[in-house]
VMD Tcl script that draws the C-alpha trace (Angstrom):
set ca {
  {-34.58 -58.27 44.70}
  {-35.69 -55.26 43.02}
  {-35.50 -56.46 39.57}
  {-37.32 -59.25 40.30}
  {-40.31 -57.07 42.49}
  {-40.08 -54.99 39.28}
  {-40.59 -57.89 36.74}
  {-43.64 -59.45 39.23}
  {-45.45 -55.68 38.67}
  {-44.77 -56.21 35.03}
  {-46.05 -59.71 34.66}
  {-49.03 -58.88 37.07}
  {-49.93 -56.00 35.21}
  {-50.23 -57.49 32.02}
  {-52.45 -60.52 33.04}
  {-54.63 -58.05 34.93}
  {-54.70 -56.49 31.25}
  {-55.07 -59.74 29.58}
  {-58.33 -60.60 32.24}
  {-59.72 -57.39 31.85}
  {-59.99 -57.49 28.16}
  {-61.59 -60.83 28.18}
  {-63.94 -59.49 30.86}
  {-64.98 -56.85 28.47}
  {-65.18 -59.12 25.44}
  {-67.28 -61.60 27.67}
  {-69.40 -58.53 28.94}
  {-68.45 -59.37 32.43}
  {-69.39 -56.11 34.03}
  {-68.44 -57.03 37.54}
  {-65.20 -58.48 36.10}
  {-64.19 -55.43 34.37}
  {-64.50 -53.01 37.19}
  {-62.61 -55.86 39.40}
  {-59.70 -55.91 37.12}
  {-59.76 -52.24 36.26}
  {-58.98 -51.69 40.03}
  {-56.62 -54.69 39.66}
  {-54.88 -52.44 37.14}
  {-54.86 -49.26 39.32}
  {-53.77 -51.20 42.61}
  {-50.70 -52.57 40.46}
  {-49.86 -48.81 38.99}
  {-50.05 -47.10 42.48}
  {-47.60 -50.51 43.98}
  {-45.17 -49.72 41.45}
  {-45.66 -46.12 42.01}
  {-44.87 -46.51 45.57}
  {-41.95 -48.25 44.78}
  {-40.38 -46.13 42.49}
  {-41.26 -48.52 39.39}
  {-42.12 -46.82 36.15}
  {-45.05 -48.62 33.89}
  {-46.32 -47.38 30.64}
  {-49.64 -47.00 31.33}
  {-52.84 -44.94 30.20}
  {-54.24 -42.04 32.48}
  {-57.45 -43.71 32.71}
  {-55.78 -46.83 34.63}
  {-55.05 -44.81 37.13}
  {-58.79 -43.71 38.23}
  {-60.19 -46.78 39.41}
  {-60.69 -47.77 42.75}
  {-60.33 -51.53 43.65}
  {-63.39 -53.32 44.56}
}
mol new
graphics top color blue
foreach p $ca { graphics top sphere $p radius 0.5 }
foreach p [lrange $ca 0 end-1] q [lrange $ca 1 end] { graphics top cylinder $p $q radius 0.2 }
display resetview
């Protein structure tokens, strides 16, 4: 069960980064802030849990909408 909770972060974590870099490209303001709290939801979750995810420092500071 874990290795599947732990490839469901991974898989979640990249769309989030897939949607949020279309929001930017589409200049989807309220988009990007929604999936840059996506991103830092997901980080925190795997966090929680133990789950280690390459990630930038600056994922980490948003909130979730």
């Amino acid at each position: 069960m874990t290795a599947m909770f732990d490839q469901e972060l991974r898989e979640q974590l990249a769309r989030a980064r897939r949607d949020l870099a279309a929001a930017r490209a589409e200049g989807d303001a309220d988009g990007v802030q929604a999936y840059e709290g996506r991103i830092a939801g997901l980080l925190r979750l795997a966090a929680q849990h133990g789950i280690d995810l390459p990630h930038s420092a600056d994922e980490e500071e948003h909130d979730e909408p």
